[in-house]
TINURO-645314 format. One record per residue: residue number from 1; x, y, z of N, C-alpha, C, CB in turn; residue in three letters. Coordinates in steps of 0.001 Angstrom, whole numbers. Last residue first. Glycine has a CB too. Layout:
REM TINURO-645314
<rec><pos>NUM</pos><n_c1>X</n_c1><n_c2>Y</n_c2><n_c3>Z</n_c3><ca_c1>X</ca_c1><ca_c2>Y</ca_c2><ca_c3>Z</ca_c3><c_c1>X</c_c1><c_c2>Y</c_c2><c_c3>Z</c_c3><cb_c1>X</cb_c1><cb_c2>Y</cb_c2><cb_c3>Z</cb_c3><code>ALA</code></rec>
...
//
This chain:
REM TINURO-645314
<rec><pos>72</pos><n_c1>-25150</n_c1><n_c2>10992</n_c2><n_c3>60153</n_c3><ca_c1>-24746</ca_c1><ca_c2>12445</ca_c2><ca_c3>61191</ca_c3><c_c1>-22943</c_c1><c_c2>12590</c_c2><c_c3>61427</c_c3><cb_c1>-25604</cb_c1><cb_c2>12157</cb_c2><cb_c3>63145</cb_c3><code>UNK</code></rec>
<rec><pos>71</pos><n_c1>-25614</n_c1><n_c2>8613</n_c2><n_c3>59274</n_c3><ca_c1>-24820</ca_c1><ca_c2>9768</ca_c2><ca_c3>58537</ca_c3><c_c1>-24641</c_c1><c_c2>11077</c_c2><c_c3>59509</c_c3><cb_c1>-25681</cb_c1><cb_c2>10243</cb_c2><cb_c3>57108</cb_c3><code>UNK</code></rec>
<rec><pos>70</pos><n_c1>-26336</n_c1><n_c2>6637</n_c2><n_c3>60646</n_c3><ca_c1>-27531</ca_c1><ca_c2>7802</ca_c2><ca_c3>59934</ca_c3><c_c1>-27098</c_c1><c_c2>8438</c_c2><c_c3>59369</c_c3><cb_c1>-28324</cb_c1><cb_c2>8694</cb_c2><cb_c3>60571</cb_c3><code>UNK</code></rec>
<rec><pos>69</pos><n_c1>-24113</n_c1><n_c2>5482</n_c2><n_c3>61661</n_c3><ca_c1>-24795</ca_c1><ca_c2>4688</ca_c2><ca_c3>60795</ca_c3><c_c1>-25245</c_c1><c_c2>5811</c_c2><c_c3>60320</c_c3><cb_c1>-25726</cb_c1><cb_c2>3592</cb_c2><cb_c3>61216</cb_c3><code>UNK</code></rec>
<rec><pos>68</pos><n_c1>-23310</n_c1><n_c2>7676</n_c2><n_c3>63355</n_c3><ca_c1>-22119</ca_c1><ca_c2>7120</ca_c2><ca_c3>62056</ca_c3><c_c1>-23495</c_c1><c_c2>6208</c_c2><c_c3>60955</c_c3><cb_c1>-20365</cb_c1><cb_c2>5491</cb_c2><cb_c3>62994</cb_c3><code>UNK</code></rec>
<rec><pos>67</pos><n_c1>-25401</n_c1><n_c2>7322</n_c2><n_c3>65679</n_c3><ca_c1>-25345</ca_c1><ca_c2>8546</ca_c2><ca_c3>64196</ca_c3><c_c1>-24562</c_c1><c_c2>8297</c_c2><c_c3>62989</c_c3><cb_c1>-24661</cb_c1><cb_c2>10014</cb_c2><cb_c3>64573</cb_c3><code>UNK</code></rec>
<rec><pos>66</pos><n_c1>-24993</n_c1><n_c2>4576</n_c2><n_c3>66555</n_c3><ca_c1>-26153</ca_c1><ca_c2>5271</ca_c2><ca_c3>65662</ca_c3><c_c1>-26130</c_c1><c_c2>6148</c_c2><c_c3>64945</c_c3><cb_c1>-26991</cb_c1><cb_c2>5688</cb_c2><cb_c3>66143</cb_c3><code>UNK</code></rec>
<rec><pos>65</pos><n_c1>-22242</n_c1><n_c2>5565</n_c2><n_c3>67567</n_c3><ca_c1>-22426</ca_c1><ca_c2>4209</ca_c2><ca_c3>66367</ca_c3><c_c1>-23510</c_c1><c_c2>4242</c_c2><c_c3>65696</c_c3><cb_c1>-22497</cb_c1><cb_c2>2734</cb_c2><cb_c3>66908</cb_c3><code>UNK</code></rec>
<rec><pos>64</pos><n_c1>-22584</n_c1><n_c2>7298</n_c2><n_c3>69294</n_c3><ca_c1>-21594</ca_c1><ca_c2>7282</ca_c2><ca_c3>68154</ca_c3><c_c1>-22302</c_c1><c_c2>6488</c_c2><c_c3>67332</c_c3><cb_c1>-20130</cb_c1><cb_c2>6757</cb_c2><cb_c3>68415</cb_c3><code>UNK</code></rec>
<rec><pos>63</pos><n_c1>-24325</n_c1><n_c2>5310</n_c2><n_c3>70922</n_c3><ca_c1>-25306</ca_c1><ca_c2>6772</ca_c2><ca_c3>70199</ca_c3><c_c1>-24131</c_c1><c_c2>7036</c_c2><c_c3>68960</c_c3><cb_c1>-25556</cb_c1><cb_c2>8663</cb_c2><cb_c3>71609</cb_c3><code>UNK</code></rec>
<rec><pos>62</pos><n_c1>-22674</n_c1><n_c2>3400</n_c2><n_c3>71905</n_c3><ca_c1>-24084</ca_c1><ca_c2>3207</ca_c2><ca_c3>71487</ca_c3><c_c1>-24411</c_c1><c_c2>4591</c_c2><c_c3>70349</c_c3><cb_c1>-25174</cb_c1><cb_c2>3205</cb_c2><cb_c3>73039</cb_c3><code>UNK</code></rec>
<rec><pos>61</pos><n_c1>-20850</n_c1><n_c2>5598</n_c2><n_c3>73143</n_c3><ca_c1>-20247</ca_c1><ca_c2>4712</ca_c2><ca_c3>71978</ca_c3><c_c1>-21813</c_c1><c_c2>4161</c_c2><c_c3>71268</c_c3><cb_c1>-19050</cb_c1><cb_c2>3195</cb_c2><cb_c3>72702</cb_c3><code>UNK</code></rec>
<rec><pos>60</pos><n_c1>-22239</n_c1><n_c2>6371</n_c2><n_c3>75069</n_c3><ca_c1>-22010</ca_c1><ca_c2>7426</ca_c2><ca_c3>74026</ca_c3><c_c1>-21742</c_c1><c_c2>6703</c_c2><c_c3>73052</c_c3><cb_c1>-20988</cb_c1><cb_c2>8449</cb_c2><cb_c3>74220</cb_c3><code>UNK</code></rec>
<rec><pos>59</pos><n_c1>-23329</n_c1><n_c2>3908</n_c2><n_c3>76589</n_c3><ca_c1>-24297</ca_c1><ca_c2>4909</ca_c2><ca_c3>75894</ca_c3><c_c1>-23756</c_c1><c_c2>5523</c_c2><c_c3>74866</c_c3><cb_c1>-24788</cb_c1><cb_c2>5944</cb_c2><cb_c3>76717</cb_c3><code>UNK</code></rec>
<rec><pos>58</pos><n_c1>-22231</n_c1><n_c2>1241</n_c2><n_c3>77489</n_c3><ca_c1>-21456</ca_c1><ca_c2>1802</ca_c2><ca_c3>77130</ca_c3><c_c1>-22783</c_c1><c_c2>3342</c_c2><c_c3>75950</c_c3><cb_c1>-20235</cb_c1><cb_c2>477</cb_c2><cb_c3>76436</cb_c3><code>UNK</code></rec>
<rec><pos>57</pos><n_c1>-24482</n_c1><n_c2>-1190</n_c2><n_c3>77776</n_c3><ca_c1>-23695</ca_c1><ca_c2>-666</ca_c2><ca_c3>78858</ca_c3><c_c1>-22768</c_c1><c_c2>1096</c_c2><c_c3>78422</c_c3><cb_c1>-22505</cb_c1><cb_c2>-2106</cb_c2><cb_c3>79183</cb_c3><code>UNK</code></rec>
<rec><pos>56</pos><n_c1>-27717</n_c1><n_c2>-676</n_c2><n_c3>76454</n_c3><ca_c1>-26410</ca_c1><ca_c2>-973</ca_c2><ca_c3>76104</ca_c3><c_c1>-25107</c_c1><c_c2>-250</c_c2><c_c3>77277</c_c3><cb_c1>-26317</cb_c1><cb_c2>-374</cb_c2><cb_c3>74495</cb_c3><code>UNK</code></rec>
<rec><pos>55</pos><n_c1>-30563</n_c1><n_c2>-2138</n_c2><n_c3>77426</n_c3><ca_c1>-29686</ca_c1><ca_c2>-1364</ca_c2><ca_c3>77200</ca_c3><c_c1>-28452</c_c1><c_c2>-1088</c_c2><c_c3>77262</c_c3><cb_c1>-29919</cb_c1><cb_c2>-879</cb_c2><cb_c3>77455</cb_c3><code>UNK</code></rec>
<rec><pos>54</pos><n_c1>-33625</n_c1><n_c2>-4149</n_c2><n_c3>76785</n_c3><ca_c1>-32279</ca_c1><ca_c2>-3464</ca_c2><ca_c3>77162</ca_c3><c_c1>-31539</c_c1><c_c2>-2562</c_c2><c_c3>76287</c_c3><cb_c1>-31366</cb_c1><cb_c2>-4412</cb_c2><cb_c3>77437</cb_c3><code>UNK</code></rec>
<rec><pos>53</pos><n_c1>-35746</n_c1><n_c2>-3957</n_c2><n_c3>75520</n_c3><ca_c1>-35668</ca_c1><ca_c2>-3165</ca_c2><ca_c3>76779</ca_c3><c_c1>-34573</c_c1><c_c2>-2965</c_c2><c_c3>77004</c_c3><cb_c1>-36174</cb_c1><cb_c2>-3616</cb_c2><cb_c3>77869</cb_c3><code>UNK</code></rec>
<rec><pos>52</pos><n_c1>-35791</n_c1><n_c2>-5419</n_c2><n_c3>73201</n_c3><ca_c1>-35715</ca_c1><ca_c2>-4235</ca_c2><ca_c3>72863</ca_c3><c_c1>-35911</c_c1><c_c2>-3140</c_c2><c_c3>74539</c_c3><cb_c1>-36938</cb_c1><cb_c2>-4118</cb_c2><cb_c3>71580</cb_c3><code>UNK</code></rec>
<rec><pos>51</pos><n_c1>-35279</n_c1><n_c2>-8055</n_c2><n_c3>74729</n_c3><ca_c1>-34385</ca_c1><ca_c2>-7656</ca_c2><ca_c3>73602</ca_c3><c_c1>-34518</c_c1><c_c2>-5864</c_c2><c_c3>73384</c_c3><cb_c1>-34932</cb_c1><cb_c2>-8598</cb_c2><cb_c3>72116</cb_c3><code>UNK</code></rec>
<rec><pos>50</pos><n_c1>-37611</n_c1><n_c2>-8432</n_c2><n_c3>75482</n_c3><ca_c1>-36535</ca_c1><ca_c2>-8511</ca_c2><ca_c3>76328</ca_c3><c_c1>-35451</c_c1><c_c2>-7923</c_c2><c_c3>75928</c_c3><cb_c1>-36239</cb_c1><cb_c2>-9660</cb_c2><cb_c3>76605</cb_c3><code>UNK</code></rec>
<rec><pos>49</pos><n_c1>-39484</n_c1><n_c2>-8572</n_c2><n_c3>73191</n_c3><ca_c1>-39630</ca_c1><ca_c2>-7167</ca_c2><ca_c3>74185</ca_c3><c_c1>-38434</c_c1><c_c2>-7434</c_c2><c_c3>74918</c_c3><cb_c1>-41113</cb_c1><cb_c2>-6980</cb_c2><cb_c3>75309</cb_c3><code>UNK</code></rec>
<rec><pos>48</pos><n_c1>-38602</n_c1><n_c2>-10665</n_c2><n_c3>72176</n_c3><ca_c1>-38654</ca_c1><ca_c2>-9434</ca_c2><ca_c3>71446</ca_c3><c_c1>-38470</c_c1><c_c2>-8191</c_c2><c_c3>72219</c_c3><cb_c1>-39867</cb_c1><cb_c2>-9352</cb_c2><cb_c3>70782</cb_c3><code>UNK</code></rec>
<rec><pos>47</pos><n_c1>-39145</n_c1><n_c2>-12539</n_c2><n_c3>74246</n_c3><ca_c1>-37936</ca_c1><ca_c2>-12242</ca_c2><ca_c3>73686</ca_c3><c_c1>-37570</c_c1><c_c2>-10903</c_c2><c_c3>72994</c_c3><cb_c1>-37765</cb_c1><cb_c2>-13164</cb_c2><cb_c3>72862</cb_c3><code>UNK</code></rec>
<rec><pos>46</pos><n_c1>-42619</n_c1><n_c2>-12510</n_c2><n_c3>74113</n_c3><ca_c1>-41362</ca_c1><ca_c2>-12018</ca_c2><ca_c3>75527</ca_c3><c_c1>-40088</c_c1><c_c2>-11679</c_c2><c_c3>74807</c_c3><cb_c1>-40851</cb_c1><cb_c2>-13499</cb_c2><cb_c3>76836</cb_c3><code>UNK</code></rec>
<rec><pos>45</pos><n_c1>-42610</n_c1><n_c2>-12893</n_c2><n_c3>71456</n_c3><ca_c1>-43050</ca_c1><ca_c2>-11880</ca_c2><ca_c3>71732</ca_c3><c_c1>-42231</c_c1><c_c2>-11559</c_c2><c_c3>73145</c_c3><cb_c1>-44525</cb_c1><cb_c2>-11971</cb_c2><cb_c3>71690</cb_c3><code>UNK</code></rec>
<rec><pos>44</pos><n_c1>-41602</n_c1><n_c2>-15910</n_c2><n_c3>71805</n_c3><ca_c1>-41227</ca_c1><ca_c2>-14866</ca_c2><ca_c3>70892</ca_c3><c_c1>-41438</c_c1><c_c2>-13544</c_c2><c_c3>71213</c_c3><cb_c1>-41797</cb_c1><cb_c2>-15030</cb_c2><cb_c3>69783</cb_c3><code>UNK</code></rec>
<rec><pos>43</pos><n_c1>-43624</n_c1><n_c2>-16649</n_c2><n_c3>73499</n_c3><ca_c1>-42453</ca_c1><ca_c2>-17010</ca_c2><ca_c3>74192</ca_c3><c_c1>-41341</c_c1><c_c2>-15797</c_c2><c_c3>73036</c_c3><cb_c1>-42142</cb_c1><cb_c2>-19108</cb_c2><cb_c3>74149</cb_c3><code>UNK</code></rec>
<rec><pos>42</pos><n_c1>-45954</n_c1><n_c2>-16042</n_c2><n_c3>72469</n_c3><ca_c1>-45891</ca_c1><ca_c2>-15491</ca_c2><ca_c3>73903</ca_c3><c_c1>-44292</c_c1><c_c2>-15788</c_c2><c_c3>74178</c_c3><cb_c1>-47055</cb_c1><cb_c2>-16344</cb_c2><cb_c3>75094</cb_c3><code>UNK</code></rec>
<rec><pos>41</pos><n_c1>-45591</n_c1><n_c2>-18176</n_c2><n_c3>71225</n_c3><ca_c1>-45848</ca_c1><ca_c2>-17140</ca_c2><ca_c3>70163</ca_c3><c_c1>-45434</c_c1><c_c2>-15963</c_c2><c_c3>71323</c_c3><cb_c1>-47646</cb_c1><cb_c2>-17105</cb_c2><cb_c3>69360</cb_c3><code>UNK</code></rec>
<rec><pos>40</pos><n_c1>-45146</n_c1><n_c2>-20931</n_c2><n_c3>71854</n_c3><ca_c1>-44730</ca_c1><ca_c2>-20365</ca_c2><ca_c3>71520</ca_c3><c_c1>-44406</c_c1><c_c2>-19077</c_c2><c_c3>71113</c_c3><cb_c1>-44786</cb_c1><cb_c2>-20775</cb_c2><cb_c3>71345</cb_c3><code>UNK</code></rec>
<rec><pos>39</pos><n_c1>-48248</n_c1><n_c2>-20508</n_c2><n_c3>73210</n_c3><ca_c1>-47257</ca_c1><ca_c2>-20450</ca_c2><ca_c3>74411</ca_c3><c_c1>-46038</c_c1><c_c2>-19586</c_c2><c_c3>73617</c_c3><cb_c1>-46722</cb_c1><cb_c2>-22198</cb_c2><cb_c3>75066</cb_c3><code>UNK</code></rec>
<rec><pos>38</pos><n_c1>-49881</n_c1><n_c2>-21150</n_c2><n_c3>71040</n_c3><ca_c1>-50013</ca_c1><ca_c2>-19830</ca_c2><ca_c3>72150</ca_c3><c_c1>-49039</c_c1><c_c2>-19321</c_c2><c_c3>72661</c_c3><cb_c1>-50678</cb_c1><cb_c2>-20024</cb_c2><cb_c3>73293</cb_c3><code>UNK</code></rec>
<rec><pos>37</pos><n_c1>-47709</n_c1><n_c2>-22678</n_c2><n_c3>68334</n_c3><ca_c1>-48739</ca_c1><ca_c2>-22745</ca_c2><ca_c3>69464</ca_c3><c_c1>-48545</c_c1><c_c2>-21021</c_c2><c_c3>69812</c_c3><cb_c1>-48281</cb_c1><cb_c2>-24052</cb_c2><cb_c3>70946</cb_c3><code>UNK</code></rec>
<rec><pos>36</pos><n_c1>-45959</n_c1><n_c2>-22577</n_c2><n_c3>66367</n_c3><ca_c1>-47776</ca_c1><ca_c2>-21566</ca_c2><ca_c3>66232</ca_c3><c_c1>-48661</c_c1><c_c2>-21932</c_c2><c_c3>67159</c_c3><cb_c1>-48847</cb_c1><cb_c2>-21846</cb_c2><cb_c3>64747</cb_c3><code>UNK</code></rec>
<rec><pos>35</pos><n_c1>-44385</n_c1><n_c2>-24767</n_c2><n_c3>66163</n_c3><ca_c1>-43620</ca_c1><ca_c2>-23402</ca_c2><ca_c3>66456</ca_c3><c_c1>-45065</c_c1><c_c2>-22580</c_c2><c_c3>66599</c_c3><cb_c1>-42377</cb_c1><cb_c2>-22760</cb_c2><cb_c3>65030</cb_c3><code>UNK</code></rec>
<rec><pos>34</pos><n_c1>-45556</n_c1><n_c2>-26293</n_c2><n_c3>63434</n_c3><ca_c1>-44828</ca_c1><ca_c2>-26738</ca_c2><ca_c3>64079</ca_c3><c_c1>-44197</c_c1><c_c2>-25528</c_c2><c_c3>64758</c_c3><cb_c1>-44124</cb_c1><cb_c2>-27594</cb_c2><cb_c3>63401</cb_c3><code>UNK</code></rec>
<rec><pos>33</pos><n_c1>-47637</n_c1><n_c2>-26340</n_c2><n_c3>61045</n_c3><ca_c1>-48240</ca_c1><ca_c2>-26002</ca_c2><ca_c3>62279</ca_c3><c_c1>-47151</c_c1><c_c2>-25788</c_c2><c_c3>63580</c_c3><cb_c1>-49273</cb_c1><cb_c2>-27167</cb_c2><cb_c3>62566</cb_c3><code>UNK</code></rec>
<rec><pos>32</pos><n_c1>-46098</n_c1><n_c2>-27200</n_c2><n_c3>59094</n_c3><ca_c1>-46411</ca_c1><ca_c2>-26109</ca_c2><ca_c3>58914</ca_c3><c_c1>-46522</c_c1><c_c2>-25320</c_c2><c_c3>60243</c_c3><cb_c1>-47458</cb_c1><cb_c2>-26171</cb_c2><cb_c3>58165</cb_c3><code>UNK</code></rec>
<rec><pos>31</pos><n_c1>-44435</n_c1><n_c2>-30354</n_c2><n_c3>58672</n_c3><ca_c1>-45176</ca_c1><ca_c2>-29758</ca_c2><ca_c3>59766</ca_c3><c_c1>-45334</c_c1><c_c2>-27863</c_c2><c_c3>59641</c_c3><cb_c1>-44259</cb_c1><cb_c2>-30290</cb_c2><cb_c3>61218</cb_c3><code>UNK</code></rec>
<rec><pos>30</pos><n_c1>-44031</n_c1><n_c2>-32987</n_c2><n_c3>56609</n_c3><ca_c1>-43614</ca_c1><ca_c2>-31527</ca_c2><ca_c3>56529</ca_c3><c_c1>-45121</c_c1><c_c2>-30896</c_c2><c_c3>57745</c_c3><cb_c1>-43627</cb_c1><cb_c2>-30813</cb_c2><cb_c3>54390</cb_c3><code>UNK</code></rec>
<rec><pos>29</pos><n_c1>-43102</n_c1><n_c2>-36088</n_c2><n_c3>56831</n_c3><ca_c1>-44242</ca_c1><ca_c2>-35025</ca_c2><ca_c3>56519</ca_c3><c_c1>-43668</c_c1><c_c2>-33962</c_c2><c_c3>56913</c_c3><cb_c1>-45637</cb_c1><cb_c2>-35154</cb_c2><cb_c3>57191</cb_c3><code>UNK</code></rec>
<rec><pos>28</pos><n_c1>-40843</n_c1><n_c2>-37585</n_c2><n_c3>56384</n_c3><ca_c1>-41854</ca_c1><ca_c2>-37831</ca_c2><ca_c3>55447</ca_c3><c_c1>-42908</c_c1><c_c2>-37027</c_c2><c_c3>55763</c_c3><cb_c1>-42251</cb_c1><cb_c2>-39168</cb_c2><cb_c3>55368</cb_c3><code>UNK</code></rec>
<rec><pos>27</pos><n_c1>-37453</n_c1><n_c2>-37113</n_c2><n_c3>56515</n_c3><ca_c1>-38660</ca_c1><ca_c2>-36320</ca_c2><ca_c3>56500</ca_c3><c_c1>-39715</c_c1><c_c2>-36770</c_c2><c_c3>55952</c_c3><cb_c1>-38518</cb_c1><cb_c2>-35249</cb_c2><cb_c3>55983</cb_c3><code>UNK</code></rec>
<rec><pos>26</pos><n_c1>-35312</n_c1><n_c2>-38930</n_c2><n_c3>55180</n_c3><ca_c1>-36490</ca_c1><ca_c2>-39168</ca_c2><ca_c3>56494</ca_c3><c_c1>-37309</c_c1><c_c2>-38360</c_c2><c_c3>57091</c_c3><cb_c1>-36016</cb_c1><cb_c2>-39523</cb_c2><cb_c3>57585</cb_c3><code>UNK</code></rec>
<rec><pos>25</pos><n_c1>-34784</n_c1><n_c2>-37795</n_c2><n_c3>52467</n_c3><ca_c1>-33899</ca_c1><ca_c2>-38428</ca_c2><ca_c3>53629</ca_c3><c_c1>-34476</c_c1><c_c2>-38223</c_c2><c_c3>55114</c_c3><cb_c1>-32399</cb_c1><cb_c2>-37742</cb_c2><cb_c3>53593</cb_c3><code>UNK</code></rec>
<rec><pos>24</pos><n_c1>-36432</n_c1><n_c2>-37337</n_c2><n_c3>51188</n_c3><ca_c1>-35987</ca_c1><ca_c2>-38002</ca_c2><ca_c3>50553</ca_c3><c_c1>-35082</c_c1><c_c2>-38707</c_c2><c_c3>51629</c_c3><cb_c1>-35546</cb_c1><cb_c2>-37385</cb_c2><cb_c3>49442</cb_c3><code>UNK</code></rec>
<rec><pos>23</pos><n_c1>-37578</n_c1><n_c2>-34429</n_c2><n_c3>51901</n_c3><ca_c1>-38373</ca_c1><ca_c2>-35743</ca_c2><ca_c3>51935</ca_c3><c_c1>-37508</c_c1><c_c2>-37331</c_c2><c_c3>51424</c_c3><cb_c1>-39714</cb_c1><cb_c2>-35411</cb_c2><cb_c3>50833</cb_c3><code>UNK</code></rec>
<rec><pos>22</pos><n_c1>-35084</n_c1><n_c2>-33101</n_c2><n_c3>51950</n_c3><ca_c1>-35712</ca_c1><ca_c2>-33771</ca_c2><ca_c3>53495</ca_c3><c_c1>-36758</c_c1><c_c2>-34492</c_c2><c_c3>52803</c_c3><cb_c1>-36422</cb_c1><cb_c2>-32566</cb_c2><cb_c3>54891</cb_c3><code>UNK</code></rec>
<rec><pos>21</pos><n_c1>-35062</n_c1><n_c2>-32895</n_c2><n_c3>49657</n_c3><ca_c1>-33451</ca_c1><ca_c2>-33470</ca_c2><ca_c3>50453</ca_c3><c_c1>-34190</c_c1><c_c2>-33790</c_c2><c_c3>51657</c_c3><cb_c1>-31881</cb_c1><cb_c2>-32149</cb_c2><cb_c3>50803</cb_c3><code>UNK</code></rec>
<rec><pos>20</pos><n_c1>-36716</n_c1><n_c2>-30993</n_c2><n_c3>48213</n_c3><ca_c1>-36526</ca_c1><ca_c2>-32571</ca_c2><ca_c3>47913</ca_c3><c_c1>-35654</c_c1><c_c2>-33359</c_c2><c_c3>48854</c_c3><cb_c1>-35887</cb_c1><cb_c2>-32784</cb_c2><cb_c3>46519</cb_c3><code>UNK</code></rec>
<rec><pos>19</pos><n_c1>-36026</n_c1><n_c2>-29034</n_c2><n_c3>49840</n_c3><ca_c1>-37614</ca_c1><ca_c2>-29719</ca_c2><ca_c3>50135</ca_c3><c_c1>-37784</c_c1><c_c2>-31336</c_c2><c_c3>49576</c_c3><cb_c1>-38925</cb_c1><cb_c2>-28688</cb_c2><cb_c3>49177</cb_c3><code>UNK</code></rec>
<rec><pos>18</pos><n_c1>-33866</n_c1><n_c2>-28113</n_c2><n_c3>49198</n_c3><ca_c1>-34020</ca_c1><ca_c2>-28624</ca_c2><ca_c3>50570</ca_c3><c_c1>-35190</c_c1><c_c2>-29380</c_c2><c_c3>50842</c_c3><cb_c1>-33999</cb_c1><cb_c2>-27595</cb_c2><cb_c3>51482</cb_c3><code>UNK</code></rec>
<rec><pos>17</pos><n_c1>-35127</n_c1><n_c2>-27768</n_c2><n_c3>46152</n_c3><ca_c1>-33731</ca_c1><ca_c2>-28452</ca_c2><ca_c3>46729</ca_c3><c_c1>-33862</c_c1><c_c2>-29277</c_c2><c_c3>48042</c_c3><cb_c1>-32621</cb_c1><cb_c2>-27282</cb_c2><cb_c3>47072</cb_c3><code>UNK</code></rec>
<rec><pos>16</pos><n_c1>-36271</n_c1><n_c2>-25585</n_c2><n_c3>46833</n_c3><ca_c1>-37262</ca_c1><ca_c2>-26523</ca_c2><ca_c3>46107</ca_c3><c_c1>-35871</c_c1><c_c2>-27937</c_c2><c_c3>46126</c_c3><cb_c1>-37968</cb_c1><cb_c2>-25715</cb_c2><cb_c3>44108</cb_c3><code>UNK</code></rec>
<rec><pos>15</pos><n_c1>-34887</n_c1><n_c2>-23494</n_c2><n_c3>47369</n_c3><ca_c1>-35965</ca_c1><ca_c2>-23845</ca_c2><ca_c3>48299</ca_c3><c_c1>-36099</c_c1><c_c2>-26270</c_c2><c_c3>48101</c_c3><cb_c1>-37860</cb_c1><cb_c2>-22536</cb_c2><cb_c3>47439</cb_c3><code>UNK</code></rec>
<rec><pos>14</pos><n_c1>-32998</n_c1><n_c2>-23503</n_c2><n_c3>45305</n_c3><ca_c1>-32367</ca_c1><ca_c2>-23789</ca_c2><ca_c3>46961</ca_c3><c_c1>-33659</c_c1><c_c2>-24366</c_c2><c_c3>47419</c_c3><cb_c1>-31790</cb_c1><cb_c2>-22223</cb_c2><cb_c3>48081</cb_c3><code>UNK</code></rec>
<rec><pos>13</pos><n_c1>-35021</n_c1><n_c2>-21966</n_c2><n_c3>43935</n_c3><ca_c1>-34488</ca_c1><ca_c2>-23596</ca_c2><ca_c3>43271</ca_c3><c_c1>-33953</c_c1><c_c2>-23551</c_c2><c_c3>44099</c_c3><cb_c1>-33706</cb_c1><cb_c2>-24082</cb_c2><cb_c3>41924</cb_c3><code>UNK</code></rec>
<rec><pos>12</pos><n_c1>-35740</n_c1><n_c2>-19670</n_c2><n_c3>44581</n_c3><ca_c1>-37050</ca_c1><ca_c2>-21173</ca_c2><ca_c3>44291</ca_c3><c_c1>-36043</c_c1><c_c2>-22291</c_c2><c_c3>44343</c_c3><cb_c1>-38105</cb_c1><cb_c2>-21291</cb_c2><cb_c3>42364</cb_c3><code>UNK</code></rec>
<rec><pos>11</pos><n_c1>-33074</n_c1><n_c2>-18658</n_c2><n_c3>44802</n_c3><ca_c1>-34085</ca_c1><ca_c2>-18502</ca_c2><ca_c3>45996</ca_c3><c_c1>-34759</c_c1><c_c2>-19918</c_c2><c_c3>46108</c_c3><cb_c1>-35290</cb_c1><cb_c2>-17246</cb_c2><cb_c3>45718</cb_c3><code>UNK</code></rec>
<rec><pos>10</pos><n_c1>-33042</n_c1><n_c2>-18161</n_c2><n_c3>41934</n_c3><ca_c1>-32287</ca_c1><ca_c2>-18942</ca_c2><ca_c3>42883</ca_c3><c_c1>-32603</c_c1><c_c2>-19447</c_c2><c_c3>44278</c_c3><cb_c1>-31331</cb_c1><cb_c2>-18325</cb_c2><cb_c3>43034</cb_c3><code>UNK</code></rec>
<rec><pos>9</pos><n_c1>-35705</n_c1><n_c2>-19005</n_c2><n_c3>39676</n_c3><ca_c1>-34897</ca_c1><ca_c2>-17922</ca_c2><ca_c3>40829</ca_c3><c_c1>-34068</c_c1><c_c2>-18729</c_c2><c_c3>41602</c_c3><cb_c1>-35916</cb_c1><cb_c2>-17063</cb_c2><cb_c3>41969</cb_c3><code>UNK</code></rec>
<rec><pos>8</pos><n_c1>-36217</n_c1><n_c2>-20632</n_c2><n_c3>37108</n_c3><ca_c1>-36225</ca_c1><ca_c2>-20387</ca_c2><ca_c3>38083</ca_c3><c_c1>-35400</c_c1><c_c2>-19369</c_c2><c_c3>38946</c_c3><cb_c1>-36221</cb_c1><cb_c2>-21271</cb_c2><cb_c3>38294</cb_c3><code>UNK</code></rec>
<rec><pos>7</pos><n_c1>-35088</n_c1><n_c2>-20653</n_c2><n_c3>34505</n_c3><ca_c1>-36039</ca_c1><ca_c2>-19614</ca_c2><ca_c3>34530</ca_c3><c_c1>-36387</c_c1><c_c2>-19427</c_c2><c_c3>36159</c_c3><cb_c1>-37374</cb_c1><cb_c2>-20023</cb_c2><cb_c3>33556</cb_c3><code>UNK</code></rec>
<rec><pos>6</pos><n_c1>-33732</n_c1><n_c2>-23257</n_c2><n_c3>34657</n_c3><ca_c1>-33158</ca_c1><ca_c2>-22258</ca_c2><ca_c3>34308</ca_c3><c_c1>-33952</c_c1><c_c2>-21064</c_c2><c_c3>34663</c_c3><cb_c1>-32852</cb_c1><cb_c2>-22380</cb_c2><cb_c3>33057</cb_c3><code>UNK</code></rec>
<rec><pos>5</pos><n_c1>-35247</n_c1><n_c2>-25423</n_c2><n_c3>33813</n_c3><ca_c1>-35382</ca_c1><ca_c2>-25143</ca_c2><ca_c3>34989</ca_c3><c_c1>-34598</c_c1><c_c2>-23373</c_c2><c_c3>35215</c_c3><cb_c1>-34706</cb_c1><cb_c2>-26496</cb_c2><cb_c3>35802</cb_c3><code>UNK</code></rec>
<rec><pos>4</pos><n_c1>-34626</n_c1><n_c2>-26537</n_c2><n_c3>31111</n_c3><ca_c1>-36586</ca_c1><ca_c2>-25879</ca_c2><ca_c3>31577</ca_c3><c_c1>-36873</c_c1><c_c2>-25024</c_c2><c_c3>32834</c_c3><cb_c1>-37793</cb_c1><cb_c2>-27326</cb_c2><cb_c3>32029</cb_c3><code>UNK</code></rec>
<rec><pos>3</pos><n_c1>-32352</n_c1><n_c2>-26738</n_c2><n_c3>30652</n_c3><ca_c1>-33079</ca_c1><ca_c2>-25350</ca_c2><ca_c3>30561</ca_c3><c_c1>-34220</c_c1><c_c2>-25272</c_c2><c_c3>30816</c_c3><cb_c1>-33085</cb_c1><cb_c2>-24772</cb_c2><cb_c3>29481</cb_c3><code>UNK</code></rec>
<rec><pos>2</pos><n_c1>-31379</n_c1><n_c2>-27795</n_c2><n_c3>34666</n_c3><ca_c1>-31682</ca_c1><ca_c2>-28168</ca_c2><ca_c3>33206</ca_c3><c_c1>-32608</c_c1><c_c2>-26785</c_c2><c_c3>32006</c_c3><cb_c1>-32790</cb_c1><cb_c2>-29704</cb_c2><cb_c3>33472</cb_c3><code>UNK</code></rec>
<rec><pos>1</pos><n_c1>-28498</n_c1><n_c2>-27945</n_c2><n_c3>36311</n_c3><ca_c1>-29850</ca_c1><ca_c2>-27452</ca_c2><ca_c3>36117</ca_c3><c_c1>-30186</c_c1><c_c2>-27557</c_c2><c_c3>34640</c_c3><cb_c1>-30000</cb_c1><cb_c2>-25988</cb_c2><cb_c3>36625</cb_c3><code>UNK</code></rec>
//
């Protein structure tokens, strides 16, 4: 890294890395829009909720493990 670049965050400069590495190696457009259909978004949102309905076979050990986390 060079000192002009130095001031960057690590974060920016990984980013700004991968962004040079795919245009450079057969990425020639970058798709923003790619995953923001309807369907997709409905397909996330199902998951989410699928995810937060269930429930964990084993309850007390579940609830142990919540309070150990909270400090109880």
């Amino acid at each position: 890294i060079t000192p002009r670049r130095n001031c960057l965050q690590h974060e920016l400069m990984e980013a700004l890395q991968m962004l040079k590495f795919s245009l450079r190696y057969g990425v020639s457009t970058l798709n923003f829009m790619a995953g923001t259909s309807k369907s997709d978004e409905i397909q996330a949102l199902e998951g989410i909720s699928r995810d937060n309905s269930t429930l964990p076979d084993d309850i007390l050990t579940y609830l142990t493990h919540l309070m150990g986390n909270m400090g109880i």
